[in-house]
C-alpha positions in Angstrom: 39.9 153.0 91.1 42.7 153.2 88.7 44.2 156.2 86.9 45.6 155.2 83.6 49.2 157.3 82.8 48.9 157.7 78.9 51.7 158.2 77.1 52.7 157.4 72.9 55.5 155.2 71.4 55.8 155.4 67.5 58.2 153.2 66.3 58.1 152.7 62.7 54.4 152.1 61.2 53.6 151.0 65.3 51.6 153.6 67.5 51.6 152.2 71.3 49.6 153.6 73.8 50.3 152.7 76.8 50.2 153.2 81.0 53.3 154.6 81.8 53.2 153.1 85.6 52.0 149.8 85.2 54.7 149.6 82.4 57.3 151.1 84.0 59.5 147.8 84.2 59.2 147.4 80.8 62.0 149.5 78.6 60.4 151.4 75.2 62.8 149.3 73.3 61.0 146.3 74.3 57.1 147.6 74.4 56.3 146.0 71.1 57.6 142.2 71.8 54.8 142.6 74.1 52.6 142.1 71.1 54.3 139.4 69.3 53.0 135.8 70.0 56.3 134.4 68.4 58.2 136.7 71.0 55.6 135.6 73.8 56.2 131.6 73.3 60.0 131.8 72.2 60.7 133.3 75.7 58.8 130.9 77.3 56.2 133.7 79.0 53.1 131.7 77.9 50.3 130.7 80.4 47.7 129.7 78.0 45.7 130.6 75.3 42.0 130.9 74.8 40.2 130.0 71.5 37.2 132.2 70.3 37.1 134.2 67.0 40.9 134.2 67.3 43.6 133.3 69.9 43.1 135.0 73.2 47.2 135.0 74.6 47.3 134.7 79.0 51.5 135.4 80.1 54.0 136.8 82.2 56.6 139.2 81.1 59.9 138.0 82.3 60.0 136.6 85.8 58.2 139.7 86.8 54.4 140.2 88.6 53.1 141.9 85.3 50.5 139.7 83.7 49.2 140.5 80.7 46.2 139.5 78.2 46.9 139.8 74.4 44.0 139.9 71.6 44.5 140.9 68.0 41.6 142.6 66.9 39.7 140.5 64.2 37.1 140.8 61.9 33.8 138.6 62.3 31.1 137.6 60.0 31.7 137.3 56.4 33.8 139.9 55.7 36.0 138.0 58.4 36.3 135.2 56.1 38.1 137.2 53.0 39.8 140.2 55.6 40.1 138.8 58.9 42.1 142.0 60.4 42.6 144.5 58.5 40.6 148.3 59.4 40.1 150.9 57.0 40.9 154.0 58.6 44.2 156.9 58.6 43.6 158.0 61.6 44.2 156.3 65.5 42.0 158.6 66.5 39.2 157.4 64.8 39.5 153.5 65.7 38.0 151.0 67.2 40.8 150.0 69.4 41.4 153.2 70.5 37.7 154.0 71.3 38.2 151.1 73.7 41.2 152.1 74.6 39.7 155.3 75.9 36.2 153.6 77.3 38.8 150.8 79.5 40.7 154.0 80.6 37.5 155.2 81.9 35.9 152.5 83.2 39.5 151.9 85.2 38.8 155.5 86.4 35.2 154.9 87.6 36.8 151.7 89.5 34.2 149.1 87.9 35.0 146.0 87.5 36.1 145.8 83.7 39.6 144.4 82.7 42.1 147.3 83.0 43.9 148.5 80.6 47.7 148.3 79.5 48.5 149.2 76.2 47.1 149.5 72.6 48.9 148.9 69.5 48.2 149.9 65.9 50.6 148.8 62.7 49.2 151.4 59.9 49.7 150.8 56.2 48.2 153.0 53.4 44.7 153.1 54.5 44.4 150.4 56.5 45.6 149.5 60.1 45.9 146.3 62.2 45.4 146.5 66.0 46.4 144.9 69.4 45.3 144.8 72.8 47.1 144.2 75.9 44.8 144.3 79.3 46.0 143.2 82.5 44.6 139.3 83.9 42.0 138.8 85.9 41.9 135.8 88.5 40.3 133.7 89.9 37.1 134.2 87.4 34.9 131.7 85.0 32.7 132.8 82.6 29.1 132.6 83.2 28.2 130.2 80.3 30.5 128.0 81.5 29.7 128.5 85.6 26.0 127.7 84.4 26.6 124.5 82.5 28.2 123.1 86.1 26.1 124.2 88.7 23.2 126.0 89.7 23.4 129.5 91.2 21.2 130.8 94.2 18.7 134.0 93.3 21.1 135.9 95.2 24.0 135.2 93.4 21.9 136.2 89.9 20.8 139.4 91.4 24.4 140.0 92.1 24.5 140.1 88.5 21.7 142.1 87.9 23.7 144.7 90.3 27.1 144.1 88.3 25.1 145.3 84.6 23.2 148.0 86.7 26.3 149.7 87.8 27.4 150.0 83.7 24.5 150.6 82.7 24.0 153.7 85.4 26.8 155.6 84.0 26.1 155.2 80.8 27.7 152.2 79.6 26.9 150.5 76.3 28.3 146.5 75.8 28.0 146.0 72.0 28.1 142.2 73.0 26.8 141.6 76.3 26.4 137.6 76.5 27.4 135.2 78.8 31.0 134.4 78.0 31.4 137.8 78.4 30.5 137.8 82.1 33.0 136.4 84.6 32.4 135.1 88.3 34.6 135.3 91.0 35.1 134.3 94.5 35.0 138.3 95.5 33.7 140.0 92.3 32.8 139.5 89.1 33.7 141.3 86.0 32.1 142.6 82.1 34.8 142.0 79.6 35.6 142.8 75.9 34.1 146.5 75.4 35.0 146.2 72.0 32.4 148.9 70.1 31.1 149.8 73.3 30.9 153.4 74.0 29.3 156.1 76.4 25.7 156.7 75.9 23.0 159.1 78.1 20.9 156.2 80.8 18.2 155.0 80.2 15.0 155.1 83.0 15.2 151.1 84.6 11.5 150.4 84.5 12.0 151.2 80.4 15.4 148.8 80.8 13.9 146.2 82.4 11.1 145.9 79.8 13.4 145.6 77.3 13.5 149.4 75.9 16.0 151.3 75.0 19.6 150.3 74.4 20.1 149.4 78.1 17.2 147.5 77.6 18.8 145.4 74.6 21.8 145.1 76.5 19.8 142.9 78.9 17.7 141.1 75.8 21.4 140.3 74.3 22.3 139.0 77.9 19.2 136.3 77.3 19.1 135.6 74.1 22.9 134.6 75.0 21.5 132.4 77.9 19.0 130.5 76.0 21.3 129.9 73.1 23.9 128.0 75.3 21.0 126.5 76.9 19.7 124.5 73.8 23.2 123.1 72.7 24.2 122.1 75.9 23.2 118.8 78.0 22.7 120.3 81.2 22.3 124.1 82.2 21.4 125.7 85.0 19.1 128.4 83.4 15.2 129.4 84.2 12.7 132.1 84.2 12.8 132.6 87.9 17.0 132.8 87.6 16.2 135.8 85.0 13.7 137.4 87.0 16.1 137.5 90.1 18.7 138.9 88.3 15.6 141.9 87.1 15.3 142.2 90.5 19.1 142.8 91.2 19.4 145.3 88.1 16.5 147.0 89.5 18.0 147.6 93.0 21.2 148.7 92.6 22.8 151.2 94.1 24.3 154.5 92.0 27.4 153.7 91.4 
């Protein structure tokens, strides 16, 4: 459980929200390099990046502990093709980075296993704004899809996962885009990412979820549809109905969380 210390940078047409503690190291002068990919690789902080709609930046400030995750908030689709990142909106407020800003912030509160939060940037122009965000790494993890297309998992391990999307879905968490890269196994615990256009909603019953009602319900319909569609381009996955019906069975268990 992790309580986030907000506090506001503006610097020029840049908002920054960020955690005050988990920053602390970090001087106000320097918060916005943390957002700069050319700043990232010409001081040699890089890790790696991840490819997906856009680049997906993994690196170390300075020589110190604090590793961070960087994504630029893009536009899919086709509008994606002609405005790749650019938001209407005047207001921070009423963004989608800060809504999931404020649902990580949460989530980090709650203590479920979400990527935690470290700061949010926005670079407003006349009506429009461009947005960053910076979450800290998680270790040790693979993402299911990927997990599946190497090796089988045991019912237990799939109701496991049934638990994890339980314990969201019990206090009221909506995933816009709950799919199998966007579940990730580890050793100890596994972990929902990318909450982008997720938000708080009231829970649904888990009979209804489990039948696929409701929006919990499509949550877990997205989950499969996700599953099978890896399944049929890849050469070997490690995906059934009695996998799907175990992890049913671990969603309807669960404890409150």
């Amino acid at each position: 459980m992790a309580v986030i210390k907000e506090q506001t940078l503006r610097v020029g047409r840049q908002v920054i929200l960020y955690d005050a503690e988990a920053l602390s190291a970090v001087p106000q002068t320097a918060l916005p390099y943390l957002f700069e990919p050319a700043h990232i690789q010409q001081k040699g902080w890089l890790q790696r990046i991840a490819h997906g709609r856009g680049e997906t930046w993994f690196y170390r400030w300075q020589e110190s502990d604090l590793e961070l995750v960087l994504r630029h908030y893009r536009r899919g689709g086709l509008v994606g093709k002609f405005n790749p990142d650019l938001y209407w909106g005047l207001r921070v407020e009423n963004s989608r980075p800060w809504r999931e800003w404020r649902l990580l912030c949460q989530l980090a509160e709650w203590g479920l296993p979400a990527p935690v939060p470290a700061a949010v940037r926005f670079l407003n122009s006349p009506l429009f704004y461009r947005a960053d965000l910076l979450t800290h790494q998680i270790h040790g993890v693979e993402p299911l899809g990927d997990v599946l297309q190497q090796r089988e998992l045991a019912s237990e391990r799939w109701a496991q996962l049934g638990a994890l999307i339980a314990q969201f879905h019990q206090r009221g968490v909506y995933h816009d885009d709950l799919n199998a890269q966007n579940i990730l196994l580890g050793q100890d615990q596994d972990y929902l990412i990318d909450f982008d256009k997720g938000e708080l909603r009231s829970p649904c019953r888990v009979e209804y979820s489990v039948r696929g009602k409701g929006w919990a319900g499509a949550n877990l319909q997205r989950l499969k549809r996700s599953l099978h569609k890896i399944e049929s381009r890849s050469e070997t996955f490690y995906f059934s109905a009695s996998n799907w019906l175990s992890l049913l069975d671990g969603y309807r268990g669960a404890e409150p969380s």
